[in-house]
C-alpha positions as CSV (number, residue, x, y, z in Angstrom):
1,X,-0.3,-16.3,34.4
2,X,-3.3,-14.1,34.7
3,X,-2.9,-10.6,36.7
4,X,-6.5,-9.0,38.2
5,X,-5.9,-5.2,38.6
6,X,-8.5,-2.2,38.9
7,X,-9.2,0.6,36.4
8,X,-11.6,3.7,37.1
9,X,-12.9,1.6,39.6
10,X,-13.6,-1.8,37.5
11,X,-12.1,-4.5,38.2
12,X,-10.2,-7.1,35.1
13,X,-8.3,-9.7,34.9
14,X,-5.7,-10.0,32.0
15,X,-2.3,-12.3,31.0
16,X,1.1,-11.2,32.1
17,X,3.0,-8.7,30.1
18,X,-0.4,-6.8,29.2
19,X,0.1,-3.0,29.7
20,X,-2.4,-0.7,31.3
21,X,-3.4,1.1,27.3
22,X,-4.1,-2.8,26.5
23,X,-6.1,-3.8,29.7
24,X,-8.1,-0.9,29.7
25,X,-9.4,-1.3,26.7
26,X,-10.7,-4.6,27.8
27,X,-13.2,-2.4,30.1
28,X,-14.2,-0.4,26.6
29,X,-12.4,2.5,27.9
30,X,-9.9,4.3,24.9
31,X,-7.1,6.2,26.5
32,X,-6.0,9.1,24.3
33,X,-2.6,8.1,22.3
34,X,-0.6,9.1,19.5
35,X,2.8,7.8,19.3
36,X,1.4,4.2,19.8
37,X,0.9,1.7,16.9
38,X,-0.3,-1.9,18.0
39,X,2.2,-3.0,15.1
40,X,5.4,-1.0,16.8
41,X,8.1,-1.2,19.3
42,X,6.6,0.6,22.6
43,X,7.9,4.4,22.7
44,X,5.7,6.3,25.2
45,X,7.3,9.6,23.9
46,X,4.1,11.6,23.1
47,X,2.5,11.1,26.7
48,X,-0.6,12.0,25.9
49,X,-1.5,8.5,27.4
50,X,-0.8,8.9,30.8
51,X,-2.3,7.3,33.6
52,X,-2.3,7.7,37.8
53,X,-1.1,4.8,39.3
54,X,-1.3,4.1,42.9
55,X,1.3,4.3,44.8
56,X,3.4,5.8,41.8
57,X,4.8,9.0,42.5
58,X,4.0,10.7,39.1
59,X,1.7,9.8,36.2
60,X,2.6,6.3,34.0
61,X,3.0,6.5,30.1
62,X,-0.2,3.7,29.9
63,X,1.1,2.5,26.4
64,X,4.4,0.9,27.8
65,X,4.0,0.6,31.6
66,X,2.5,-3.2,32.2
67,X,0.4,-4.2,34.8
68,X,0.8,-5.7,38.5
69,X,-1.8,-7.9,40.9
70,X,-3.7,-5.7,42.5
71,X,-2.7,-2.8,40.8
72,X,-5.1,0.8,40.6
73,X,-5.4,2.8,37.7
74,X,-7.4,6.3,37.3
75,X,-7.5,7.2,33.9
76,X,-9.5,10.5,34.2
77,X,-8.8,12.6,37.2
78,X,-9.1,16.1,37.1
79,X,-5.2,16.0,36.7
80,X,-5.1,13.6,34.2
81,X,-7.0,15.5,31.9
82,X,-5.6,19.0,32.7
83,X,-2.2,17.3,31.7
84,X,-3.2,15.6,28.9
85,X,-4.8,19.2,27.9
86,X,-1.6,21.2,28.4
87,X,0.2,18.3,26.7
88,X,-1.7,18.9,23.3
89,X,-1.9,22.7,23.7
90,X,1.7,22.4,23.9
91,X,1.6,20.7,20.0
92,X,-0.8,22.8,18.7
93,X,1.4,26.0,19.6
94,X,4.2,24.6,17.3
95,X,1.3,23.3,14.4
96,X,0.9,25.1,11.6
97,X,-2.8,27.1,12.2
98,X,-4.3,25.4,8.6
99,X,-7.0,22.9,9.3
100,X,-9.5,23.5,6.6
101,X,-7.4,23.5,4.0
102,X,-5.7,20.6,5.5
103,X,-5.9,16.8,3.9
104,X,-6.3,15.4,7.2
105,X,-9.2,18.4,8.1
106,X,-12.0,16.1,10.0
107,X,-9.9,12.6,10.3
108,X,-6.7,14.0,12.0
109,X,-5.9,12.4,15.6
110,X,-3.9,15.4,16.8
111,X,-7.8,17.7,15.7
112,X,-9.8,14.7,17.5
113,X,-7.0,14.8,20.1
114,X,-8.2,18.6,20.9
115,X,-11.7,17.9,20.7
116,X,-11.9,15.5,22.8
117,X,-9.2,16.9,25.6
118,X,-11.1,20.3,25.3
119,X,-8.5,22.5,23.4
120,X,-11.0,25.3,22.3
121,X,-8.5,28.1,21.9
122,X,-4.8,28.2,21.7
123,X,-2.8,29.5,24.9
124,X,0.7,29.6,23.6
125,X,2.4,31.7,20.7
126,X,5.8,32.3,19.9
127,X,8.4,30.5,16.9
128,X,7.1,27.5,15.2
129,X,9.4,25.8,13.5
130,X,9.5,26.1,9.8
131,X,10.8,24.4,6.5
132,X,10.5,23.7,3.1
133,X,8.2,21.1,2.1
134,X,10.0,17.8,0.1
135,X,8.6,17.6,-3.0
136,X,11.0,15.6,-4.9
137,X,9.7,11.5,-5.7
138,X,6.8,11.8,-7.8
139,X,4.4,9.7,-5.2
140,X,5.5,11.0,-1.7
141,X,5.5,14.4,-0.1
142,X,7.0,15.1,3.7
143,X,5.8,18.5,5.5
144,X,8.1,18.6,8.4
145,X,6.2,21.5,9.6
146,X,2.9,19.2,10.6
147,X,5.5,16.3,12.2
148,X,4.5,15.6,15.7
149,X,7.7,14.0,16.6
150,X,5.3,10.8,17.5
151,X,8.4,8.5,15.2
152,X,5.2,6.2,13.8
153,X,6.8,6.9,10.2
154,X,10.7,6.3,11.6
155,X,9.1,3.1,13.0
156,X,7.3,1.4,10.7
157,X,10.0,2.4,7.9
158,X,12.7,0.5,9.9
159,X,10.8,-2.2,11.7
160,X,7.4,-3.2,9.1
161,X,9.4,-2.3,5.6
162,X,13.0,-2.6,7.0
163,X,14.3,0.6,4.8
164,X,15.1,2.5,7.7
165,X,15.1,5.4,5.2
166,X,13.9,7.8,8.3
167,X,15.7,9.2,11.3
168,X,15.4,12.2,13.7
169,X,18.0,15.0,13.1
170,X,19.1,17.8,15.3
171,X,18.1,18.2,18.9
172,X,15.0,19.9,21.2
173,X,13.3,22.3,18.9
174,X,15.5,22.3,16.3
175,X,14.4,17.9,16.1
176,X,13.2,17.1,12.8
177,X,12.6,13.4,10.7
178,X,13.9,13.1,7.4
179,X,16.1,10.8,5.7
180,X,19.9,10.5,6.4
181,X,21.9,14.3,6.2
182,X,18.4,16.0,6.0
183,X,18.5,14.5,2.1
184,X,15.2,14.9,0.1
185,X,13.2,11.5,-0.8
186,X,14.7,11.0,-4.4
187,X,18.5,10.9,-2.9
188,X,17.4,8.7,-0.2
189,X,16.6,4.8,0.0
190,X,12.9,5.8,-0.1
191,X,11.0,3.2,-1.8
192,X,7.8,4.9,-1.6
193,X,5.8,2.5,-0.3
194,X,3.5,4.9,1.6
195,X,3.4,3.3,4.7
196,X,4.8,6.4,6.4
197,X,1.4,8.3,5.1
198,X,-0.7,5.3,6.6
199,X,0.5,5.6,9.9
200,X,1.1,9.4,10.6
201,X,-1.6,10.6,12.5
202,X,-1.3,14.2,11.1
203,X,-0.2,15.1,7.8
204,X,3.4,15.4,8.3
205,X,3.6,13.3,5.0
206,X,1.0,12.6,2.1
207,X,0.7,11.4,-1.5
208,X,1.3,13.8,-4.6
209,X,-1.7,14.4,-5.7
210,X,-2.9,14.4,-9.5
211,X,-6.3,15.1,-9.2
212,X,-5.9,18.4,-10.5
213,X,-4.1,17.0,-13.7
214,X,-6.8,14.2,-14.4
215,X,-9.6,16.9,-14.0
216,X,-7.9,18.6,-16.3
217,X,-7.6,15.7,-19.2
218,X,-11.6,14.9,-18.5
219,X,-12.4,18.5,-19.6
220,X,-10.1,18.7,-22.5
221,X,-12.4,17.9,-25.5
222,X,-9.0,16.6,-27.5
223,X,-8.2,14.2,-24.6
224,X,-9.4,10.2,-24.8
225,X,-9.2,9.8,-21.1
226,X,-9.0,6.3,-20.1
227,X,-8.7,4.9,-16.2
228,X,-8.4,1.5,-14.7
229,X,-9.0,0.3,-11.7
230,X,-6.8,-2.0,-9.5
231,X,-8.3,-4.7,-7.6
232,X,-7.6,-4.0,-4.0
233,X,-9.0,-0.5,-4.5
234,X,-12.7,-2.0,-4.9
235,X,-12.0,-4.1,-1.9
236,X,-11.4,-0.5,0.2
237,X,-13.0,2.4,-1.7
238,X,-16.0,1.9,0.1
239,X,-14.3,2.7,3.7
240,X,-13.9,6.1,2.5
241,X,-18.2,6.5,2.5
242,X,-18.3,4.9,5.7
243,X,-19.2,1.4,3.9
244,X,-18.3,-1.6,6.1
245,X,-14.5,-2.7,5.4
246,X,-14.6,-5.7,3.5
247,X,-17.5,-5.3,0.7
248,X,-16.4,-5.9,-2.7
249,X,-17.8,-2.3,-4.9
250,X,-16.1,-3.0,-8.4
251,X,-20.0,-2.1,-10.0
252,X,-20.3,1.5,-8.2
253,X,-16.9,1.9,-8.5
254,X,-17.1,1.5,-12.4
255,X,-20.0,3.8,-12.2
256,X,-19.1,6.5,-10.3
257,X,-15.6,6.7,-12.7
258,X,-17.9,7.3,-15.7
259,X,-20.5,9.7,-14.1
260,X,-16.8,11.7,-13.4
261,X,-16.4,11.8,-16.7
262,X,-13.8,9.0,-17.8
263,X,-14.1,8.1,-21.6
264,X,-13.7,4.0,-21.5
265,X,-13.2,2.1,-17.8
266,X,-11.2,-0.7,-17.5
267,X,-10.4,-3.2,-15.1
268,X,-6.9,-3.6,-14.3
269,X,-7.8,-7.5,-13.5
270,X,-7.5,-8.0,-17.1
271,X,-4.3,-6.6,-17.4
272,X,-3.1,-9.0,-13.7
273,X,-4.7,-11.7,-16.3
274,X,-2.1,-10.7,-19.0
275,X,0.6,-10.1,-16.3
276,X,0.2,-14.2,-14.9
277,X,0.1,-15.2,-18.2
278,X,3.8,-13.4,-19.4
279,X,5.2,-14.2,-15.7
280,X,4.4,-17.8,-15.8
281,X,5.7,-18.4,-19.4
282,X,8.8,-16.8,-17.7
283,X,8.5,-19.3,-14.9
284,X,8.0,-22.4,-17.0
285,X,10.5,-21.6,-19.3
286,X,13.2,-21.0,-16.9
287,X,12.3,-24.4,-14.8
288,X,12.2,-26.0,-17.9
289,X,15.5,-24.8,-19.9
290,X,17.3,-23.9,-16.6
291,X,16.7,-19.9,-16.3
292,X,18.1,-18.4,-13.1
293,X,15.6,-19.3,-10.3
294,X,13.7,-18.7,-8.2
295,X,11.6,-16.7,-10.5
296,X,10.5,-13.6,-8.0
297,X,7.9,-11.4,-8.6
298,X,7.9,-7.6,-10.0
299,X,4.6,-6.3,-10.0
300,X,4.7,-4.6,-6.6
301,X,6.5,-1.4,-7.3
302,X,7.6,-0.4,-4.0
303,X,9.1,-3.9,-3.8
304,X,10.9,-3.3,-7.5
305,X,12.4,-0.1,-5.8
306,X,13.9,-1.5,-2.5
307,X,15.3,-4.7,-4.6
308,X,17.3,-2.1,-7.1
309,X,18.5,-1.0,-3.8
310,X,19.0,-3.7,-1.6
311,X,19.2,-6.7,-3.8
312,X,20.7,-5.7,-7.0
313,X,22.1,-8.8,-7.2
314,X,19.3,-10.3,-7.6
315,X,17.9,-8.8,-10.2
316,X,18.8,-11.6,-12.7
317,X,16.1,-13.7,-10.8
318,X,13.4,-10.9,-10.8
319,X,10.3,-11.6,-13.5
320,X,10.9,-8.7,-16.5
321,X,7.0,-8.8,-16.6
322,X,5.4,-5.6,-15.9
323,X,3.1,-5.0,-13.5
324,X,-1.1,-5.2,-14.3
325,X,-1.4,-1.7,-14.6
326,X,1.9,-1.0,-16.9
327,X,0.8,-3.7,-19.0
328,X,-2.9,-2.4,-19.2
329,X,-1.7,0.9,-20.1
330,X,0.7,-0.3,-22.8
331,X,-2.2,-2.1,-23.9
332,X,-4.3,0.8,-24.2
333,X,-1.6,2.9,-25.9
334,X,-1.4,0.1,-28.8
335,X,-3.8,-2.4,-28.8
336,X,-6.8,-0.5,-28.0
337,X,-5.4,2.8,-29.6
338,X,-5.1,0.6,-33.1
339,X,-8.9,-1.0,-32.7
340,X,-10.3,2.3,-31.8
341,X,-8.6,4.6,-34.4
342,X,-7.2,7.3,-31.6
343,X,-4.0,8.7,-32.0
344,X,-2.2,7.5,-28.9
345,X,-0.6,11.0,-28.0
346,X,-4.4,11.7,-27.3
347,X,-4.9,9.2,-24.8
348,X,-4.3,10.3,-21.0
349,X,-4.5,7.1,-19.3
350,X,-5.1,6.7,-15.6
351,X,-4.4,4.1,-12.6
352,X,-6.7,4.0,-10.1
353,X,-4.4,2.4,-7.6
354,X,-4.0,1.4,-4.0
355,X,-0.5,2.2,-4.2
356,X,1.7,5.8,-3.8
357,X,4.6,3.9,-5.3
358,X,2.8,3.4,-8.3
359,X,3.5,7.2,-9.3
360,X,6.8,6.0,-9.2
361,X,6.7,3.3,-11.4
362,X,4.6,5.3,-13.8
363,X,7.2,8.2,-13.7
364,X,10.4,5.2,-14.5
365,X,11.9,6.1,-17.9
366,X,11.8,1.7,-18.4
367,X,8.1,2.3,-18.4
368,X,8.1,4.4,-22.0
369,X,6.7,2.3,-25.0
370,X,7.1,3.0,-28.5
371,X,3.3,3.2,-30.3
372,X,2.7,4.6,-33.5
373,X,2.8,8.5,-32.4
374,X,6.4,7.7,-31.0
375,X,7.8,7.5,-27.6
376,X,5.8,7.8,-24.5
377,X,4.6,7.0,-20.9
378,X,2.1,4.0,-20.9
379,X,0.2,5.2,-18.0
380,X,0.1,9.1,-17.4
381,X,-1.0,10.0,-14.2
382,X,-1.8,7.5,-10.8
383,X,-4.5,8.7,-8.3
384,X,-4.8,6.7,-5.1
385,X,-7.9,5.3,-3.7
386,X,-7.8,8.4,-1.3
387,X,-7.6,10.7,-3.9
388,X,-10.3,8.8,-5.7
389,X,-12.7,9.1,-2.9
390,X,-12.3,12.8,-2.8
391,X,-13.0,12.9,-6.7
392,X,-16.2,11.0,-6.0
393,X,-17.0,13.1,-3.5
394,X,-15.9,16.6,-4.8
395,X,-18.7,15.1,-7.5
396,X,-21.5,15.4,-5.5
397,X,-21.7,11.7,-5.6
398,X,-23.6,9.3,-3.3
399,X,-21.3,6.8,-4.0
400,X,-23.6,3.8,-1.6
401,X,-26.9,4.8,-4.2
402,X,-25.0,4.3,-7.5
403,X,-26.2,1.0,-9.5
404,X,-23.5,-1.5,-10.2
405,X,-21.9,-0.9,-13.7
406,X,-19.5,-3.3,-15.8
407,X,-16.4,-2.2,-17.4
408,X,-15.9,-0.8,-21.2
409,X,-15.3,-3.7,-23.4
410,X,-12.4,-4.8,-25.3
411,X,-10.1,-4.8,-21.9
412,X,-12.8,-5.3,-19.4
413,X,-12.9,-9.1,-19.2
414,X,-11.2,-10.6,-16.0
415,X,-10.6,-14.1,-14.0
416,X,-10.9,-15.0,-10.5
417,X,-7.1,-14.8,-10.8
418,X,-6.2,-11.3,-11.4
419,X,-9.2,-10.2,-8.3
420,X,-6.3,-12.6,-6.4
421,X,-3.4,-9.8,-7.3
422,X,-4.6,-7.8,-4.5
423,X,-3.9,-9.4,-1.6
424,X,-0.7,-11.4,-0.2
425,X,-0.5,-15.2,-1.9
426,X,-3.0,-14.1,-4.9
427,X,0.0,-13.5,-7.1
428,X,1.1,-17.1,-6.6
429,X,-2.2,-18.9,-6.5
430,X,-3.0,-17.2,-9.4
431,X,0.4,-18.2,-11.4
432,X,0.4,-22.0,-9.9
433,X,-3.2,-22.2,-11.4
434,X,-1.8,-21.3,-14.9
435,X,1.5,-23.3,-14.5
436,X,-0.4,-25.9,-13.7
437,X,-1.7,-25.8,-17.2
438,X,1.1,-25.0,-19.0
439,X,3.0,-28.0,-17.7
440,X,0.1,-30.6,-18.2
441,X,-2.0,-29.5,-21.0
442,X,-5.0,-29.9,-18.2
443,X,-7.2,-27.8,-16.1
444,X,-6.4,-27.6,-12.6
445,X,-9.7,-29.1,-10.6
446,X,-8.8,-27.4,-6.9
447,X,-7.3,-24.2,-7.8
448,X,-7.5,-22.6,-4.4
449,X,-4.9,-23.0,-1.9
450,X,-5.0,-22.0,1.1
451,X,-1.2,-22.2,2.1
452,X,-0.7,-18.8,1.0
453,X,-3.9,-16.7,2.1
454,X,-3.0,-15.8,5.3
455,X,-2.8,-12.3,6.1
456,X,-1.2,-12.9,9.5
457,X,2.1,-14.8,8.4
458,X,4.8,-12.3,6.8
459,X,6.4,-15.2,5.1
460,X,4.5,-18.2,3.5
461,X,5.7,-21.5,2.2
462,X,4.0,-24.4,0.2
463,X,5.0,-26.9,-1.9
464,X,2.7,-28.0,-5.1
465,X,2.8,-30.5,-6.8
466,X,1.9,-30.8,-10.6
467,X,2.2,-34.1,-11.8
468,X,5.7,-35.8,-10.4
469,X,7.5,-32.3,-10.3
470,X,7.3,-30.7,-7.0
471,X,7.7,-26.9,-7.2
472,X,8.4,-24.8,-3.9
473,X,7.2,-21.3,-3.4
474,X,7.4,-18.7,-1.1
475,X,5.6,-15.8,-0.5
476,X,6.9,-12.5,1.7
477,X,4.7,-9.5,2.1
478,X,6.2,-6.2,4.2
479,X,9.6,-5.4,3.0
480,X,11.0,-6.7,6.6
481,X,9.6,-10.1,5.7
482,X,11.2,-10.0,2.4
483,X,14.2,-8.9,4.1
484,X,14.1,-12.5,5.7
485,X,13.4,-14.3,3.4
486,X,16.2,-12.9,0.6
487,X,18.8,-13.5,3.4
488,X,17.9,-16.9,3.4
489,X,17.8,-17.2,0.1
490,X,21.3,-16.0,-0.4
491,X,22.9,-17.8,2.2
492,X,21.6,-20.8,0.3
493,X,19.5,-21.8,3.5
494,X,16.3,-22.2,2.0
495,X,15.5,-22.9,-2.2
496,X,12.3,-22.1,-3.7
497,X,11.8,-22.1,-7.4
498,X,9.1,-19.2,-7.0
499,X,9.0,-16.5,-4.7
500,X,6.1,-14.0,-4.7
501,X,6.6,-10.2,-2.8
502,X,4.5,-7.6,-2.2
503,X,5.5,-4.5,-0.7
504,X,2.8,-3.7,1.8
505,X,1.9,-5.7,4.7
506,X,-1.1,-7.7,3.3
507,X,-0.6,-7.2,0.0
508,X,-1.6,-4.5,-2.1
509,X,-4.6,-3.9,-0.2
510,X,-2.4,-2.3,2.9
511,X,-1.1,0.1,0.6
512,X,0.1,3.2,0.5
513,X,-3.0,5.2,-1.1
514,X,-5.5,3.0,0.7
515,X,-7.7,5.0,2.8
516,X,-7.2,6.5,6.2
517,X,-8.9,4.8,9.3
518,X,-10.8,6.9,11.8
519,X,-9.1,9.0,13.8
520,X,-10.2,8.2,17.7
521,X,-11.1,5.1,16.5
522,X,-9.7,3.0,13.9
523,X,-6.1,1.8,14.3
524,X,-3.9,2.6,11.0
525,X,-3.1,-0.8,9.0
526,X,-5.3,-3.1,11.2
527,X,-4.8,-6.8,10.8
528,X,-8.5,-7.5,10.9
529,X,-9.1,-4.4,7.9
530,X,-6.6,-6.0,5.9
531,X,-8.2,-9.7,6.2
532,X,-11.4,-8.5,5.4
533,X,-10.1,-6.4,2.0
534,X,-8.8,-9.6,1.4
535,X,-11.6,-11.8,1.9
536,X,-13.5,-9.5,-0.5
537,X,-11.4,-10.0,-3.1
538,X,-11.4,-13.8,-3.1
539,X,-15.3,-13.6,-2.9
540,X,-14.9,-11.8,-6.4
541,X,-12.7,-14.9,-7.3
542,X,-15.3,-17.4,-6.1
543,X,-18.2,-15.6,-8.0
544,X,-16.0,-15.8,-11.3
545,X,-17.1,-18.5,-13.5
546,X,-13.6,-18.0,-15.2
547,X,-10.9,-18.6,-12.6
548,X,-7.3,-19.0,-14.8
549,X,-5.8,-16.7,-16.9
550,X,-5.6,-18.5,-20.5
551,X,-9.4,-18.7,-20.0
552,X,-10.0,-14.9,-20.8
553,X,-11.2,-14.0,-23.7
554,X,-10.4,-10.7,-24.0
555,X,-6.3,-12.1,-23.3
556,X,-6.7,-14.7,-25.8
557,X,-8.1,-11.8,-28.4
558,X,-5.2,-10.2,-27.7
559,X,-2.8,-12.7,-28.3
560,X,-5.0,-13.3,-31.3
561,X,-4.7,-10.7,-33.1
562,X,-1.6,-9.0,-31.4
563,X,1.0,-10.2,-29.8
564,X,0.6,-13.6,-31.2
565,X,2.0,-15.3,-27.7
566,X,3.4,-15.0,-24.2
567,X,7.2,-14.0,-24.6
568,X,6.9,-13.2,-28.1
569,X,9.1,-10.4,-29.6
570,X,6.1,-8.2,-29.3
571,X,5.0,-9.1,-25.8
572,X,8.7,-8.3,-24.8
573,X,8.5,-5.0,-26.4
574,X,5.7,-3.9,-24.8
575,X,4.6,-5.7,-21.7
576,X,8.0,-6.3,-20.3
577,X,10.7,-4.6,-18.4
578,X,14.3,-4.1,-16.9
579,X,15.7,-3.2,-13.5
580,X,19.0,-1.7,-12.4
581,X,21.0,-1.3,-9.2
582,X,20.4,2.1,-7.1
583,X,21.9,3.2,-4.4
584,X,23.1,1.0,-1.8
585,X,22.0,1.0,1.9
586,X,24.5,2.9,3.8
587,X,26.1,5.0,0.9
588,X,25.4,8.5,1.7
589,X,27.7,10.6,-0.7
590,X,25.3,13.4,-2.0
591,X,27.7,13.7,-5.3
592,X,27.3,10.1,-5.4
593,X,24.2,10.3,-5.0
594,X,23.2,13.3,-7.1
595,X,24.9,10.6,-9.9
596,X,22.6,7.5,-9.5
């Protein structure tokens, strides 16, 4: 059923169940919002969007109230905008006064909130509220004192990732959001995904940021420094230099990280390469010899984190394989160390990664390796793709002008299937293609499949077949959508013998450290964004004359003249992991906790 209502004057006609924010923006008009997310529950607390209403006795929240035949809406009267105005005023008062030294300074909604409602001075003083900033998980930071109450973060925690590891505390003023009993981060369920960062629309919570750290190891002359680059970071680095979402930049990415000064790059494609080919020896043995199945994935780390919480039981069926960039960097801290003659302890190896949680997984104690100067991290410090932009441009670097560059040999070599790893299904197209191989001795002839590229569908399933065996996989991306699909795997409803999750809705290129749309303008994690990162990273697998794993070369070296062959002792040792249980949902003993 259609409904045909009037707005400032213009007529439009909309379905049933639309709401005035929605139908208004069919005329191109943008009323001002900040609690609303397209991708939430309806909450109408901020009420910066409100609207007259005919006929209504006081102004509408626009972002929840739907519309009515014949209905009139004024979205700017004089009134409107003076309580909008107040409305604002009213946040700043309570804000802390710090703009340009701010992350968010120029791409902060509640900053193009007062622009654009006229705040040009503030009317209000008196007690902000005030306290300590959490600084305890290496990946994510909370500043209750820039929260905004708007509950994006509470939200997309409980409904997108289904953590709920956020909550409001404490009433009027005193109303604060922070995990359970005012806990910090590490004592919490936090899997530091990130997604809490993506959607605030101040900077009530960021990444940790290592840029300092890095800078520091580039200008250390007894420092090898070594980064890699993930492969979803290419397909949205060049958002943050106002480059079109969606255009593949792996040359002037590569360049611009040696003009900052980076001794080798690599590509951490080469080490998804090495990851698919571990994983799927996994898989293939375990079909084969009867290994606990389904084989799930463990290279998303924020995924790895809520399973040691909410799954632990099963662990057992989790992949031990390490993630691309653990298995890069424990690459670089041997393999390449060896070649190269560098004492590992010298090497300060970087992720350049889409990902927050990926500080965590750098940080695990499970990630150390043994190499020949002893004991240590395989990858030292993880800088996002935000953070990365900033380096570029604390450079001085027109990023858009820089030529294309390839990676440093000896690890620079990838397929079409590790560009795959970024996005939701890659992971499984990618495995099936070598599987494929594994099981038959033959090449695959259609290696695409588009059963699991689908950015819109949280849970995927397809069947393949590979000769007369028929293997069933499934693939969940957003931690709610693995939520489903677990339950149903432990109830015995549904049996797959391979189950790839990502953490982040769309894959790793909706994560964490990805960077921030436009404030006024851009909506935070929006569906069309993420299918076009996507699409750019299977128009790097297209252009790849190599399109499986076992084809690289520089794996195949590797194997060569070092770890001899997937699931070796070797391999084990240093490109593979373990996982234990955390925390449960719903424990909240601090000594308990203090204990995990």
């Amino acid at each position: 059923m259609s409904i045909t209502l009037t707005i400032d004057n213009q007529q439009v006609t909309v379905p049933e169940g639309t709401t005035v924010m929605q139908a208004a923006e069919k005329l191109a008009i943008r009323i001002p919002r900040l609690c609303y997310h397209p991708r939430l529950h309806l909450e109408g607390s901020c009420r910066v969007c409100l609207v007259e209403i005919e006929g209504m006795s006081r102004p509408m929240a626009s972002c929840t109230f739907p519309v009515y035949e014949g209905m009139v809406v004024h979205t700017s009267t004089p009134e409107i905008r003076d309580t909008r105005k107040t409305i604002v005023e009213l946040l700043l008062d309570n804000h802390p006064e710090d703009c340009q030294t701010c992350e968010r300074d120029g791409n902060c909604e509640l900053q193009y909130l007062a622009y654009s409602t006229g705040v040009r001075e503030r009317h209000y003083e008196g007690e902000k509220k005030h306290y300590e900033k959490d600084l305890s998980t290496p990946s994510v930071i909370r500043d209750p004192d820039k929260c905004i109450l708007c509950g994006r973060c509470v939200r997309i925690c409980a409904e997108v990732q289904g953590v709920s590891a956020l909550g409001y505390i404490n009433r009027g003023f005193k109303t604060v959001v922070t995990p359970a009993y005012d806990a910090p981060f590490s004592e919490s369920v936090c899997v530091t995904c990130g997604q809490c960062i993506n959607v605030c629309p101040v900077a009530a919570f960021l990444e940790k940021d290592y840029t300092a750290d890095v800078v520091k190891a580039i200008e250390d002359p007894d420092k090898h420094v070594v980064v890699q680059i993930a492969p979803s970071v290419r397909a949205a680095i060049g958002e943050g230099f106002n480059i079109a979402p969606g255009t593949p930049l792996t040359g002037k990415a590569v360049a611009a990280l040696r003009r900052l000064g980076f001794d080798e790059v690599f590509d951490t494609q080469m080490g998804a390469d090495l990851t698919i080919m571990e994983e799927t020896a996994e898989f293939v043995q375990r079909f084969k010899e009867g290994g606990p199945l389904p084989l799930i994935t463990s290279c998303s780390s924020a995924w790895m984190k809520f399973a040691e919480h909410f799954y632990p039981d099963l662990i057992p069926n989790i992949s031990t394989a390490k993630s691309p960039m653990s298995m890069l960097g424990s690459m670089v801290k041997t393999y390449y160390a060896e070649k190269k003659g560098i004492d590992p302890s010298k090497i300060f190896n970087v992720g350049a990664m889409c990902c927050t949680a990926k500080k965590f997984e750098a940080a695990r104690p499970e990630q150390q390796i043994e190499t020949s100067a002893g004991m240590m991290p395989s990858i030292d410090r993880v800088i996002t793709t935000r953070e990365l932009v900033w380096l570029i441009k604390n450079a001085g670097l027109q990023f858009a002008n820089l030529p294309d560059e390839d990676f440093d040999p000896v690890l620079g070599i990838s397929t079409g299937a590790g560009a795959l790893f970024g996005a939701t299904g890659g992971l499984a197209e990618a495995v099936y293609r070598t599987a494929y191989w594994m099981l038959t001795g033959e090449d695959l002839e259609q290696v695409v499949v588009e059963d699991v590229r689908s950015v819109a569908q949280g849970i995927k399933r397809w069947t393949a077949k590979i000769g007369d065996i028929k293997l069933h996989f499934a693939v969940a991306h957003g931690l709610g959508n693995a939520h489903q699909l677990l339950r149903m795997v432990r109830s015995g409803e549904e049996k797959f013998h391979f189950i790839e999750i990502m953490g982040c809705p769309g894959g790793c290129i909706g994560g964490g450290g990805q960077p921030y749309a436009r404030a006024g303008e851009g909506v935070p994690l929006d569906m069309d964004n993420l299918r076009k990162r996507a699409e750019a990273l299977r128009s790097i697998d297209s252009g790849k004359k190599l399109k499986c794993s076992y084809e690289n070369p520089d794996v195949n070296r590797i194997y060569k003249e070092y770890l001899h062959k997937p699931l070796s002792d070797k391999a084990h040792k240093l490109l593979h992991t373990h996982y234990k249980p955390r925390l449960p949902h719903g424990v909240w003993n601090r000594d308990v906790m203090r204990t995990d």
